[in-house]
C-alpha positions, 0 to 999 in steps of 0.5 A: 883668538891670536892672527898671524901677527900676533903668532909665535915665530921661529925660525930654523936654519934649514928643513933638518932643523925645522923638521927637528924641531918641530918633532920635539915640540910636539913629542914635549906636548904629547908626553904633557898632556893626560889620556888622548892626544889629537893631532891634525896633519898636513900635506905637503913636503915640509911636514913630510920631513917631520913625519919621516923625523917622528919615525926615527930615534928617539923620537921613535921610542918616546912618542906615545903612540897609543893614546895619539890620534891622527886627524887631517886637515884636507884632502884631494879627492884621490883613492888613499893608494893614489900619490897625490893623496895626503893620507897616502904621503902621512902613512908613507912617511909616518904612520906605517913605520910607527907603532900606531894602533888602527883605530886611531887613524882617521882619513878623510873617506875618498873611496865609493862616495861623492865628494859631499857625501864624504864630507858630511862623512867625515863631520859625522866622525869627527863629531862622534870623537869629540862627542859633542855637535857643537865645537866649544872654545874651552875644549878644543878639537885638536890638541895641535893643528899643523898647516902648510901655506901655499904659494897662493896663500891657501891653507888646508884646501882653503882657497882664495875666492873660494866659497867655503871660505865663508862657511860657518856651520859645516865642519867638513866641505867639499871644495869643487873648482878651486883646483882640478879635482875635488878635495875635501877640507876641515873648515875654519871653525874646525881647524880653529879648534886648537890648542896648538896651530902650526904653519910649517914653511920652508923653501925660498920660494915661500918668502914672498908669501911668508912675508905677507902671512906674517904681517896678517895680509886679510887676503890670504886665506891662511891669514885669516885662521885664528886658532882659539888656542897658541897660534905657531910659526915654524920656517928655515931661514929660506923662507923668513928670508 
């Protein structure tokens, strides 16, 4: 398994770039790999430039958007019309102006249940796709993992100090306490479970942060996701300082 200081770094002159970038890299693994391809999205407005960039030409026309799946890794427990839904931006963004088949998109279910109920809802899905109850290293869940890094360190809805930072057994966890509103997470065995892991950071604001993620600060809960596949770092010159 690669930390964070072992990870692969590139840095980009600016979001544009970053965004560009990135959309080629993953448009070169999709169009490499055999029969279905997974992928876990992320919120957040860095990867929101990326999924408006996929939308676009030539991207557009060279995806292949029927064998992909959609995943994500976390959720604030919000109805999928709300704004601050992740599920929300990514349709927006992406999934609405692409020509992705319905059956291979998969939110997190936030609608007429409790936040543990759809939690152990979406573990249920994410098993039944993978077709196995146990997560294997030589199969991976995700074909690519993309991440945001918070200013606090978090990724997904990992959070400092938060319990389900030590959750091991369950692949999908409702967060309650770390912030206003419940959210719903993948858990590090599940975002683990990657061929490919990609933090996407941009913004001066990030660097301070960056900084420490990219010198593997035990600290911070992005730190501590090792991927069992390539583990990735995508930022603009802002961010890496």
């Amino acid at each position: 398994m690669i930390g964070a200081s072992e990870a692969n770094t590139e840095v980009l002159a600016d979001p544009e770039a970053l965004s560009r970038r990135v959309a080629t890299w993953l448009l070169e693994l999709a169009v490499s790999k055999e029969g279905v391809f997974t992928v876990c999205l992320s919120g957040g407005s860095t990867p929101q430039g990326l999924y408006k960039r996929l939308a676009e030409a030539p991207y557009l026309d060279a995806f292949p958007w029927s064998r992909t799946h959609w995943f994500w890794g976390d959720e604030r427990f919000v109805p999928h019309d709300d704004v601050l839904s992740n599920y929300r931006m990514a349709r927006v963004a992406l999934l609405s102006r692409a020509p992705v088949p319905p059956a291979n998109i998969h939110p997190i279910p936030t609608e007429r249940l409790t936040a543990d109920a759809a939690a152990s809802q979406y573990e249920r899905e994410l098993k039944s796709i993978y077709g196995a109850k146990r997560l294997d290293p030589a199969h991976p869940l995700f074909d690519v993992n993309f991440l945001g890094l918070g200013p606090d360190g978090h990724t997904a809805s990992l959070f400092p100090g938060n319990a389900v930072l030590a959750e091991r057994a369950k692949w999908v966890a409702a967060v309650i306490g770390a912030k206003p509103g419940a959210r719903i997470t993948l858990t590090y065995p599940t975002l683990e479970s990657s061929r490919h892991a990609a933090f996407l950071v941009a913004g001066d604001e990030k660097r301070a942060i960056f900084r420490r993620l990219r010198y593997g600060d035990k600290s911070l809960p992005a730190a501590r996701l090792h991927p069992i596949g390539t583990l990735w770092m995508f930022a603009d010159a802002a961010a890496a300082g």
